[in-house]
C-alpha positions in Angstrom: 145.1 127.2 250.4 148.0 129.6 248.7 150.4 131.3 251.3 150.0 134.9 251.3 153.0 136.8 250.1 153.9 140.0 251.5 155.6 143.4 250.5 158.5 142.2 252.5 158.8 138.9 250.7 157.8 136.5 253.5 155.2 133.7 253.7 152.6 133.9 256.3 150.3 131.3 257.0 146.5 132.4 257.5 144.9 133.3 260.7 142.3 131.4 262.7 140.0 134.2 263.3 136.7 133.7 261.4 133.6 136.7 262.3 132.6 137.1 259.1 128.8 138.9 260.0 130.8 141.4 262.8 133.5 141.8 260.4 130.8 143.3 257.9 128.8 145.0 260.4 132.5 146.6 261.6 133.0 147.6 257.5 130.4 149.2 257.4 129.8 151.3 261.0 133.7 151.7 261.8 134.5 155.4 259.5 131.3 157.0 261.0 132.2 155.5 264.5 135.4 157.2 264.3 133.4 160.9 264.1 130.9 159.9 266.0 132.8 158.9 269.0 135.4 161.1 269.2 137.8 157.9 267.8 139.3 160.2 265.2 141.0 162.4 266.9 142.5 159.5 269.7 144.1 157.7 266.7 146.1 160.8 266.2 147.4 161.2 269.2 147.9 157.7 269.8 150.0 156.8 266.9 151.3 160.7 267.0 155.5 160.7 267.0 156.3 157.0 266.1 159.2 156.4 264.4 161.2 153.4 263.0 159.6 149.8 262.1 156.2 149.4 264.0 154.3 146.7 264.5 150.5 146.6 264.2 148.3 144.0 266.0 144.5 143.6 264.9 144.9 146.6 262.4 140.8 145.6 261.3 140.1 147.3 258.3 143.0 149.8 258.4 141.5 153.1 259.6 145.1 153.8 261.4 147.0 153.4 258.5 146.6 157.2 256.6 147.5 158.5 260.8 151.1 157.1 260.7 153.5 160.0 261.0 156.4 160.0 258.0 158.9 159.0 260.3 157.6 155.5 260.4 160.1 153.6 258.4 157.5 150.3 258.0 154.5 149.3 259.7 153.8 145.3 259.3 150.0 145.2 260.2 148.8 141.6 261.7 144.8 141.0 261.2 143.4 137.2 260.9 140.0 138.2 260.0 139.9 137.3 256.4 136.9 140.0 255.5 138.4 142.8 257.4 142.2 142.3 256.0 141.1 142.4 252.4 140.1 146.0 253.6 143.1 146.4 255.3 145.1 145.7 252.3 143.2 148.2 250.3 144.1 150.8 252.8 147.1 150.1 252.9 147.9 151.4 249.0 146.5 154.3 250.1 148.7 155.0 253.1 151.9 157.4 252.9 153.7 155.2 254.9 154.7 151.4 253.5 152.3 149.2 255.1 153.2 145.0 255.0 149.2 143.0 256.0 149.7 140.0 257.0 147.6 137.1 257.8 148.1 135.8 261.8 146.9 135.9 265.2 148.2 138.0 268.1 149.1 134.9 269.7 151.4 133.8 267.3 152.9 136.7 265.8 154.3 135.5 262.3 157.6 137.7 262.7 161.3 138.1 264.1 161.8 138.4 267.8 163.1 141.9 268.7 162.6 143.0 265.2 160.2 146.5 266.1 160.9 149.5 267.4 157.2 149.9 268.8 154.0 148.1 268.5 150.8 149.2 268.4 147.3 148.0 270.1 144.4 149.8 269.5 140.6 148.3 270.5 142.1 144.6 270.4 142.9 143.2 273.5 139.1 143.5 274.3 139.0 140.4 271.5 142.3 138.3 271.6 141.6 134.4 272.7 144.3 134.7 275.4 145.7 138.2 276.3 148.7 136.6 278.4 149.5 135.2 275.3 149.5 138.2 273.0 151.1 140.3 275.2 153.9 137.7 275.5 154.3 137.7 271.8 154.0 141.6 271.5 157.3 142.0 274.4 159.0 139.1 272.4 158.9 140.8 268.7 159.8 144.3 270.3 163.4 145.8 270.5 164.6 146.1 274.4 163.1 149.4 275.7 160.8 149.3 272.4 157.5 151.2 273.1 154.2 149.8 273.1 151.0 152.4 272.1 147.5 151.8 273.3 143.9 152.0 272.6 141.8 149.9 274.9 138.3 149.4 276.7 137.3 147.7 279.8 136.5 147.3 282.9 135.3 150.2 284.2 132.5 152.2 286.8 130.8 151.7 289.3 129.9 148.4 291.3 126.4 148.1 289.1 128.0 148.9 285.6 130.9 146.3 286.0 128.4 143.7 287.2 126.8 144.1 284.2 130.2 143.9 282.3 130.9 140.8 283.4 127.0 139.4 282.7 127.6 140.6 279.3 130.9 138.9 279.0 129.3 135.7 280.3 126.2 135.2 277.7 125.6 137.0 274.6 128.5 139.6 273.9 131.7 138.0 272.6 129.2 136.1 270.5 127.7 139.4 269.0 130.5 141.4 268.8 133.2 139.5 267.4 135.3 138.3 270.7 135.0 141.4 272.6 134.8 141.4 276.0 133.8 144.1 278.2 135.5 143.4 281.9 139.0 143.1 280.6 141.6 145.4 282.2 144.8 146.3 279.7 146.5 148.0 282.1 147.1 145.3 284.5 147.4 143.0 281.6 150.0 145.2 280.4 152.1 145.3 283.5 152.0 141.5 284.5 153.6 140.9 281.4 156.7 142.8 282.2 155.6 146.0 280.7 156.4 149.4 282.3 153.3 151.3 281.8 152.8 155.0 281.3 152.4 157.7 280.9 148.2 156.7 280.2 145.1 158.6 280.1 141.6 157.6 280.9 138.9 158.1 277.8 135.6 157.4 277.1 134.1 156.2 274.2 131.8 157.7 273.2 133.8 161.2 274.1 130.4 162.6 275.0 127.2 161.2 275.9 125.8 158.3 278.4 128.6 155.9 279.9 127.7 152.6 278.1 129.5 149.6 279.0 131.8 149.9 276.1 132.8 153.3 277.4 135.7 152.8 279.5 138.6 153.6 277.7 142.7 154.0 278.4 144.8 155.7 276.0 149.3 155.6 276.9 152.3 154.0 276.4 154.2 151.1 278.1 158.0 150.1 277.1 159.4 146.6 277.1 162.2 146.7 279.7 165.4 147.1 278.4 168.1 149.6 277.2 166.9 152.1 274.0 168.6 151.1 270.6 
C-alpha cells in the first residue's frame, strides 16, 4: 500500500482503525447532528482563540475545520478511519486555515514531540483503544504549557442511567457505534495523565431535550505542565 504524502512533505503510514458501516452512517447524520444538537455552536467556542500550530486528534470527517480562527498558523489533523479521512481531506481544501490529514492513530501519533502549541479533542476519547495511551501521546507532541481543548461524553447521571452506561459499554455499543463508549470520564483521564484541567463546563448533548446516555458532555481546557513558549 503507497504511503500517504502530506502538505508538509512527510510520510505517514496508515491507521488501524477500520468502521467502515459507522463511518458512513457518521457521513451522512454528522452536519444535521451539528444543528440538531446544539454541536454547532460548541465547536465555536471550543476551538474559539487558538493560535499557532494545533494538533487535531480524530478530526472524522472534518466538520471543525471551516471553525479554526485565522490565527491558527497550521492544524495537522490525525483520523485512521479510511472512509471518514477521505472526507476530511475534502474539507480540508475548503478550510481558511492550512489543514495537513494524516493517516494514524491517537496512540501513536505520527509527529514530532513538543512540536504543537495546542491540541485538540473533540467527541474522541469516547472511541480511542486505550485512552492512557492517547493522552500520553497528546502531552508528548505538545509544547510545555501547550493547551489541550475539549469536547467529550461520558459518564454521567444518576445511579440508574450510569448503570445502564456501563451495560451498554459491555454488549452491543462499541460494536454499533464505532468504538464509542459511554462510561468513560475525560476529565479524570485528563488529569491522571499530568494534565492540569480547567477551566471546563458541563454540556449536554442534545442541548435540549431528554438526557439520553450519550448526553453527558464536558466542554474546557487542560495545559501540559510546563513554562509558555
Amino acid at each position: 500500500m503507497r504511503l500517504s504524502s502530506t502538505r508538509s512533505g512527510r510520510a505517514a503510514k496508515p491507521g488501524g482503525v477500520h468502521h467502515p458501516l459507522f463511518a458512513r452512517c457518521y457521513a451522512h447524520l454528522s452536519e444535521s447532528a451539528d444543528t440538531r444538537l446544539g454541536l454547532a455552536a460548541l465547536r465555536e467556542r471550543l476551538l474559539a482563540g487558538l493560535s499557532g500550530r494545533v494538533i487535531e486528534i480524530g478530526a472524522g470527517n472534518g466538520l471543525n475545520f471551516a471553525r479554526y480562527p485565522a490565527a491558527v498558523s497550521e492544524v495537522v489533523a490525525i483520523e485512521p478511519e479510511p472512509l471518514l479521512r477521505r472526507l476530511a481531506l475534502q474539507a480540508a481544501l475548503r478550510a481558511d486555515v492550512p489543514v495537513d490529514v494524516v493517516p494514524g492513530t491517537a496512540e501513536a501519533l505520527p509527529v514530532k514531540s513538543e512540536s504543537f502549541d495546542a491540541a485538540v479533542l473533540c467527541l474522541v476519547l469516547c472511541s480511542v483503544r486505550d485512552v492512557r495511551r492517547a493522552l500520553a501521546e497528546v502531552r508528548r507532541v505538545l509544547k510545555p504549557g501547550g493547551e489541550v481543548r475539549f469536547l467529550e461524553h461520558g459518564r454521567g447521571g444518576g445511579r440508574v442511567m450510569r448503570s445502564a452506561q456501563r451495560a451498554l459499554d459491555r454488549t452491543v455499543w462499541p460494536h454499533l457505534a464505532g468504538g464509542c463508549h459511554l462510561s468513560r470520564a475525560p476529565l479524570t483521564e485528563l488529569r491522571e495523565a499530568g494534565f492540569t484541567v480547567g477551566p471546563y463546563q458541563r454540556v449536554s448533548l442534545p442541548d435540549r431535550g431528554p438526557r439520553l446516555p450519550w448526553s453527558y458532555g464536558v466542554l474546557g481546557t487542560a495545559r501540559r505542565p510546563g513554562p509558555m513558549a
